[in-house]
Structure formats: C-alpha cells, structure tokens
N, C-alpha and C positions, 0 to 999 in steps of 0.2 A: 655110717661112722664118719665122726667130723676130721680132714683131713691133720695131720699132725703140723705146728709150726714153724716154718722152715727160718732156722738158725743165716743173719743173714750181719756181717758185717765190712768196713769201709776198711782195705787194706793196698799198701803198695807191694804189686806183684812185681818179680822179678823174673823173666824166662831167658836161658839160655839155652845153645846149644852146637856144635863142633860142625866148622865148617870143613863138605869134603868129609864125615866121618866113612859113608862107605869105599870110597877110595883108600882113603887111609887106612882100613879092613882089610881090603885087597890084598895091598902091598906086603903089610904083616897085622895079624891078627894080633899075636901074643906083646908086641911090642908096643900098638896102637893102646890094647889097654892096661898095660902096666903104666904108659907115658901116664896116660887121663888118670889113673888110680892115683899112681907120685902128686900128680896136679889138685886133685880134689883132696889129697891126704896133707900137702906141704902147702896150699896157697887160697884155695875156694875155702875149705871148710874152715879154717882159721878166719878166714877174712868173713864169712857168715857170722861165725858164733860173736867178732868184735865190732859187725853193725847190729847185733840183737838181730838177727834174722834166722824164719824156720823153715827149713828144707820141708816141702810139702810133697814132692816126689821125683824120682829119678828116671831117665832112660836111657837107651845104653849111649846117647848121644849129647845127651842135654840134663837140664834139671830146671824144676820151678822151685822159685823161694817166696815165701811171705815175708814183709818188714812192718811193723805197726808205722814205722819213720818211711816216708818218701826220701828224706836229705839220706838217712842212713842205708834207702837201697842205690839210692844214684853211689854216695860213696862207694860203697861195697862193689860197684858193678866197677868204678874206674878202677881201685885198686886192686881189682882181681884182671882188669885186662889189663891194667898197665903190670903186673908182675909176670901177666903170661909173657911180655915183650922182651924182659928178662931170661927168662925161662928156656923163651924160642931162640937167644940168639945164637947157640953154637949147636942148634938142630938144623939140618939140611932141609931146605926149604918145603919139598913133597913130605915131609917125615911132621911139619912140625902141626901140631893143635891149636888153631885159632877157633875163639868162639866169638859169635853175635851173640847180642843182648837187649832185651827191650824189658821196656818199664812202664808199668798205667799204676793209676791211681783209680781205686776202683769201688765198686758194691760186688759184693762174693755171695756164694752159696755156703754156706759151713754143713760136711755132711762126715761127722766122724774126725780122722783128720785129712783128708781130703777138700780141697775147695773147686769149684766152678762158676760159670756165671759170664758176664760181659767182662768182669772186669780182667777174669785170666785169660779168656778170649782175645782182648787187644792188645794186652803184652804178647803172646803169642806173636800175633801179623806185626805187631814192631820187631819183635826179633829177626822175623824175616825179611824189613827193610832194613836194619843194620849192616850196613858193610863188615868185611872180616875186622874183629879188633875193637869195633865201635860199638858205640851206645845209641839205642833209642829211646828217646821215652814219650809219653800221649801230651796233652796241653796242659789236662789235671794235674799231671805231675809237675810240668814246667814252671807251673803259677806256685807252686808249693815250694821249689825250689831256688825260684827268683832271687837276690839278692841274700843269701842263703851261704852258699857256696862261692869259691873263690874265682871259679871257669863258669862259662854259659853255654847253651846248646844252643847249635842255629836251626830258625826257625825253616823246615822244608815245606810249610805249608800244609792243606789240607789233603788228605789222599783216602781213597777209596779202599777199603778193604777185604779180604772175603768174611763174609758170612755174620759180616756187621752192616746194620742196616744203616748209619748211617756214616758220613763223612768223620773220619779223626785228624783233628791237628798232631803233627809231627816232629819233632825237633829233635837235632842228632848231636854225636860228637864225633868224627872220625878220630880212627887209629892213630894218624899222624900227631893229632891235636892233643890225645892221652899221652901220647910219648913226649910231648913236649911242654907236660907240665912242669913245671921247678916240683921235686921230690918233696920239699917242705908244705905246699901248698895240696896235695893232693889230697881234692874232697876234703879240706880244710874249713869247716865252719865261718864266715864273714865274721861270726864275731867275734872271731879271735883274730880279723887281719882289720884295721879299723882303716877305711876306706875317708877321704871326701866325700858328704853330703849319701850318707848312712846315717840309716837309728844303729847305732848300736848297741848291742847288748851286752853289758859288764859280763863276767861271769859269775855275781850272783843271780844271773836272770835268766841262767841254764834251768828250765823245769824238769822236773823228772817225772815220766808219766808211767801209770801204771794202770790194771785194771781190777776191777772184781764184780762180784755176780750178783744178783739182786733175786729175792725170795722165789721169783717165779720165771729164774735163771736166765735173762736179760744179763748180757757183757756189758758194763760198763766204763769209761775210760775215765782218770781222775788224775789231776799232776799236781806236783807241789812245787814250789818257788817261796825262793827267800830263804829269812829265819826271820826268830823271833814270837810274839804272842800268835796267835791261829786264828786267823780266819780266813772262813769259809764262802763260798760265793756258788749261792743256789742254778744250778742247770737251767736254760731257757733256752724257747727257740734261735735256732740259726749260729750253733757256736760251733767249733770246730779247734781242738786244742794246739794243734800245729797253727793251723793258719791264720786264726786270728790273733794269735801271738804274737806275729809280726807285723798284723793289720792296724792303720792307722786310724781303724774302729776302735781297737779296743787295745793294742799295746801299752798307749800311754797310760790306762788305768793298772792294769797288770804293773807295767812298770813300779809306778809312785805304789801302788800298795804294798809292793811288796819288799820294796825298801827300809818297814820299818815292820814287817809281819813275816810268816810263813802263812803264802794265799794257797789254799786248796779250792780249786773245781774243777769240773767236771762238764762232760757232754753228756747233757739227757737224751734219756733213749730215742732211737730214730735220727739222731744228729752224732754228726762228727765222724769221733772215732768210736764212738761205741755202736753196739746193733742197732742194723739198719731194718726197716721192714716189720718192727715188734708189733702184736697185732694189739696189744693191751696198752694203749696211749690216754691216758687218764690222769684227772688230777691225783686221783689215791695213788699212783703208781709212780706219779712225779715225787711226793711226798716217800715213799718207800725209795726211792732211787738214792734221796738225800742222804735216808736212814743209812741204806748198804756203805754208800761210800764213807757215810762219819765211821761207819763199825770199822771198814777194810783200812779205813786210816787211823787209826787208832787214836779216834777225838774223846775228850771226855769232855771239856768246856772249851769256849771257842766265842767270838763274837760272828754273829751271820748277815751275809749281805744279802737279800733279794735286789734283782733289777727286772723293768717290768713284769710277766707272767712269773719271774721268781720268787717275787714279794709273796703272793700266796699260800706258793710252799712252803719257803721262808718261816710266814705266820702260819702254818699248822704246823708245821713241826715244833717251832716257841712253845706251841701250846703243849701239844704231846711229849715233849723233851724239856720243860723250862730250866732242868738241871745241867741243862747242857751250852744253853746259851748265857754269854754272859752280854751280850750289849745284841742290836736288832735294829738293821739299816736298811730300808726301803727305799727304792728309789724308779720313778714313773710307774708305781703300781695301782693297782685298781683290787679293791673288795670282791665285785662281781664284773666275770667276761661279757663279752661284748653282744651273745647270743641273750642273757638273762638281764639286761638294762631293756629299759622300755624304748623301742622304737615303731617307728612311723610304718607305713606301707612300702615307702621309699627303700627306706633305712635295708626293711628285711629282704626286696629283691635285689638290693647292691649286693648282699650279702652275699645269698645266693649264688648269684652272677660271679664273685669273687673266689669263690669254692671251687666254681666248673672252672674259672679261666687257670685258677692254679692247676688244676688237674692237667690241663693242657699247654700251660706254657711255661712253668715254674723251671723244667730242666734242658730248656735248651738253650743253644748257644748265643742265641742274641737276645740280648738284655733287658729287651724291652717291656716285656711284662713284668718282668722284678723291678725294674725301676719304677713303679706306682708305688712297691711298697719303702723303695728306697728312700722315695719323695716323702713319706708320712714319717719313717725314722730319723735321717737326716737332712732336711728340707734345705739348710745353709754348709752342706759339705762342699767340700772341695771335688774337683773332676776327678783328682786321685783319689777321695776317697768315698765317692758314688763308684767308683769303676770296682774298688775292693771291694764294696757291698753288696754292690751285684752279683760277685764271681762267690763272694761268702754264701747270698742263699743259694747258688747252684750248685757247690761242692759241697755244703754243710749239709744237707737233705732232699733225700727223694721227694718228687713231687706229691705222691702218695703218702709220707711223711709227713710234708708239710700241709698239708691237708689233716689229716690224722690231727697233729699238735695246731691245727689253726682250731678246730671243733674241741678239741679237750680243752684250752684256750677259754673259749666262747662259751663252755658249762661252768666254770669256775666260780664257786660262788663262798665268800668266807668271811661273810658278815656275821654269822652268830661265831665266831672263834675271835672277834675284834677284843673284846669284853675281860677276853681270857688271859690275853699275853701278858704278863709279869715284869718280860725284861725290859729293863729301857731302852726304850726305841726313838731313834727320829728317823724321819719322814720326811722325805725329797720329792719334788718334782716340778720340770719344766713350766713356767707360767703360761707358754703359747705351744706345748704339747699338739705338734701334727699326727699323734698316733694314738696319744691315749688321754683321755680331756683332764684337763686340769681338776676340774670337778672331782673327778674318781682319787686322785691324791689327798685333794683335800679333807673329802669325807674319809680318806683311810686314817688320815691325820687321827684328824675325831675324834674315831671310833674306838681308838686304843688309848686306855690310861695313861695319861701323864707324857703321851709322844710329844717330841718337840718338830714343829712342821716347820719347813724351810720353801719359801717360792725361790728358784732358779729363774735369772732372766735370760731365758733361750726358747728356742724353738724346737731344739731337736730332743728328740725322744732318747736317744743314745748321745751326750755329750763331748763330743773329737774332741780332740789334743789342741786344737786352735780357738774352740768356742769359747769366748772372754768369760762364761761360767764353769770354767772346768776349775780354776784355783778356787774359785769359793767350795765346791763341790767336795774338791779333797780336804779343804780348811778343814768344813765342817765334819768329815768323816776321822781325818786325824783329833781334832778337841774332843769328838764323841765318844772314840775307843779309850784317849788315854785319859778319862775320867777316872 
C-alpha cells in the first residue's frame, strides 16, 4: 500500500513558556494558575487572534502558536512580553510569571491540527536560549524581518543545539530592550515610520495574503495589492510572498504594477508560503494551481503576466480560459524546457550534474552553490542584490523542491497551444538572456498570432530596479494593458 502524502507547509512558529513554572507550583498551585489563566484570557490570546496567529497547542507551562507572517509573530511575541512587564509590576517578585520565547521560520509537518518537523523543533531550543522576558528567533526569521520592524535583534551568533543536526544562527532581544521601546513603536511596521535611505512602502502596497486549495488539495498562498483593473502574475520558481516583496528582486515590479492595478499572485506549489514537499510538481498542476486561485479570488477577466517558466502556464491557461483573459504578457519565456530542446552530450551531463549538485547544496548556508544560478538570473546585480537572491532560493524552496520544479521545468513543452491563444499578447525578452536564450523568446514571439515581440537590452533574466531596461519594460506593459 503506497504511503499516504505527508501535508507539509512554510510557517513561523512561535514557542513559549513560564519560567520557574514548577516553583511557582510549589509555592501556590491555585494562584499560579488562575494568574497564567487572567494572562492568557486578558493579554496572550487577544494579542494572538490581532497578529492572525493559531494556537497549535497548550501545556500547563507554555504554548506553541502558528503565524502564516514571521513580522506578525515577532510582533505578537514583543507585545505579549512587553505587557507581561505591565502586568508583573505590582506582583512580588517569586510570585510573578515571566515567559521565554523563541521564533524559526520553518518547513512543518501538517498532521490534523497538530504540526511537527525541524521547523517547531528550533523554536523550541530558542525558547530555551531566551532569557526571562526576551525573544529568540532563528536567522530565517531575522532575514524576514530585517528592515521590517522598527527595533532589531542582536546577532548571538551561531550555537549548537539539541537534537538539530546542525548549527542555528541566533538573534535575540532582551527584557530590558522590550521595555524600552517607545509604546508607539512597538512591532510597528517600517512602513509606517519612514526612515533614511528605506524603500518604503506607501500604504497602498500593504498586500493581503490569503490561501486556498487546489483539486488535489495542495495549500496554496495568493495576495492582492493595490486597486484598480486585475492583474494576475502566474507562480514560478523561487518566490516567496513575504520576502520578495521587499527584495530588491522583485519589489520594484510589485511596486510600479501595482500602482495603477490590483496585482494578484501567488507562491506555486513547493515555494514560499504555500505547501512544501507536494509530491505532484508538474506542468498540468502548475496550470491547475493558476485555475484554483483565479476561482478562490474571485477573477472573471483579468490581464495575465507570465515571467520566465510562467509564461507557459500563462499560455495554457489563455488557451483553456480565453474568456477570462483580457490582454497576455510574457516575459524571458520559452515554448519548450530545457530537458526537450536539442542538446549536445555536453549539454545533457551538465544537466545532470546540475540535478545532483542541487540536491546537495541548494539549502545550505553558504551560498555558493546558488550563486551559479544567481550568475545566469542576475549576471549585472548589485552585491545587495546577489546576497537577497541567494537567501531567496534557500528560504523560498526545499532542495527537493527545487529539484522537483527544476524537472517539471525542463518537460514543459507548449508549442502546439502557441496557435491557439486569442488574446493579445506581447512578448518580452532580454536580448543577452544568461538563463534563458534569446532564441526561445523570440520563437515564442512567432508562434502566437498577432504578438507584439519587444528585445530588452539587458542581460539579466529577471530585470532589478537599476537595470537602464526596467522603464522601457513597464512603458511597454503600461501602453499594452491600457489599450
């Protein structure tokens, strides 16, 4: 009998738990848990349900929480220990309830409603490096919350843990540090305090993210930003809705589009925030992924963006939906993937070789093996933003993952649906493309009726906020839509 599929998604844990509870036992039983009852009924559980966080389970000392937001579990954790500071001060010092707190950014187990896995495993041992009062949280979470938040954690370095195999980056906040925030500022969003030499973000560039399910019950995560006409921007490898939202990958696109639209997308499956580990990584699934979230958002017509391996889906969904797209933007895409083009001997043991080195070096902590593929994406990026590319594919997908979606990838083939597409489309792509050849744009051009093809003069596969083709880019995507 074939094993059942183990439900598996990217979520920020929260562990807490009362320092001193058996002492505090000791001394008075009935009064130790009516204090923590008062505490969990006037200050935790309010402060949960207003960062969107779900109490996963209790014990008589602690509790774990899920938050789909990292920014909204770190909040949650200040403002629940900076009220406990409140709370303790006219409590006699042996009598009062302080709690530690730790925080990871993680891959879970979903079993019911129950979770496990590495990733509630190191929230765990942070909570047990917190000092009373303090916050821990892992590097995952750090990177997520950088420039975010109005306070910073200091970095403790790397430390050893139990019953993780390897080394975790640590970063703390002490007690005193909580107590000494200004009340206005507490867990206060950056983008509401505008800083020196910050992107910031208006508050129409607040996304609201939600999820829904897909036919063969794949979680999926999708946000919307802006207003105005709808469009849609097809799931591809290596996105992650939190964080590249403030990456200097891909912010500035997010941004300008969605200044004059409401942009919906989404993390395809095995990326981001949606399930992680899904065993069915496939183009037909990519294509159905799209489907689920137009239904759960309630699209009827819409102009759609593919970008690289989007463009695909993009184009079969046109085909099988034309009533639903009203314009059709491609951009560094390709017909057919990279395993179904003709190549050499060379060509197919790189390939190869390229499969196994991901399997083994795609999730660890030094860079170096992502930065080959960082070179072929963004070949003229800046240091800042090779270093956010790199941290993108190790927080946006397992290496098993990315392997999975490198091979769905490299089957893709959507040359007899070129023929088919109805809507008006044009067609982008990089003239000195380090990832995806030029050629493959152009014959996508081609191939569909009446597309208008655009050569970009860049190199990069993904176009940053400083590439001199990024205004023609949005030029011609703004004249296209408001046809």
């Amino acid at each position: 009998m074939a094993e059942a599929r183990v439900a598996r998604r990217l979520a920020a844990i929260l562990a807490a738990d009362v320092v001193g509870y058996s002492q505090l036992m000791s001394i008075d039983e009935v009064r130790t848990l009516n204090a923590l009852k008062g505490h969990r009924r006037e200050l935790l559980d309010p402060a949960i349900a207003t960062h969107h966080g779900r109490i996963v389970k209790t014990t008589g000392d602690g509790v774990l929480i899920e938050f789909a937001s990292v920014v909204d579990a770190v909040g949650c954790a200040v403002v629940m220990q900076r009220g406990m500071v409140s709370r303790n001060a006219s409590v006699p010092e042996d009598r009062r309830i302080v709690f530690r707190m730790g925080i990871n950014l993680g891959d879970i187990i979903i079993d019911g409603d129950d979770i496990f896995g590495d990733g509630v495993n190191i929230a765990a041992r942070l909570e047990a490096l917190s000092e009373p009062g303090g916050v821990c949280i892992s590097r995952a979470a750090n990177d997520q919350i950088r420039d975010k938040l109005s306070f910073a954690f200091a970095d403790l370095g790397e430390q050893t843990v139990k019953n993780i195999s390897r080394a975790v980056g640590v970063f703390g906040l002490t007690a005193k540090e909580i107590e000494a925030l200004p009340e206005p500022e507490l867990a206060q969003p950056v983008a509401d305090q505008p800083r020196p030499n910050t992107h910031r973000l208006e508050p129409q560039y607040e996304q609201e993210i939600q999820f829904c399910t897909t036919r063969d019950g794949v979680q999926l995560a999708y946000s919307r930003i802006g207003s105005g006409p709808q469009l849609v921007k097809t799931g591809n490898w290596m996105t992650h809705l939190e964080f590249d939202f403030q990456s200097p990958i891909w912010r500035h696109l997010y941004r300008e589009l969605s200044r004059d639209h409401t942009l919906i997308r989404y993390d395809a499956r095995g990326n981001g925030l949606s399930d992680r580990n899904v065993e069915d990584v496939s183009f037909e699934t990519s294509v159905g992924d799209l489907e689920a979230v137009v239904k759960a958002a309630g699209l009827e017509r819409f102009a759609l963006l593919g970008i690289s391996q989007g463009c695909a889906v993009a184009i079969a969904y046109a085909v099988r939906h034309p009533q639903c797209v009203s314009q059709l933007i491609l951009y560094g895409g390709y017909a057919v993937g990279w395993a179904k083009r003709t190549q050499s001997t060379a060509e197919k043991e790189q390939a190869a070789a390229m499969l196994t080195l991901m399997r083994w070096g795609w999730g660890q902590e030094n860079p170096a093996f992502r930065q080959l593929f960082t070179s072929q994406f963004i070949p003229g990026g800046t240091k800042e933003q090779t270093d956010w590319f790199n941290e993108l594919q190790r927080i946006s997908c397992s290496p098993e993952d990315a392997v999975r979606n490198l091979i769905a990838h490299g089957d893709t083939d959507v040359r007899m649906l070129l023929a088919k597409v109805v809507a008006p489309t044009l067609v982008m792509h990089a003239r000195d493309d380090a990832r995806v050849p030029f050629d493959q744009g152009r014959r996508l051009g081609a191939g569909i009726p009446g597309a208008r093809f655009v050569s970009l003069p860049s190199r990069n596969h993904l176009i940053h906020e400083d590439d001199p083709a990024f205004p023609r880019f949005l030029q011609e995507i703004r004249a296209f839509i408001s046809n």
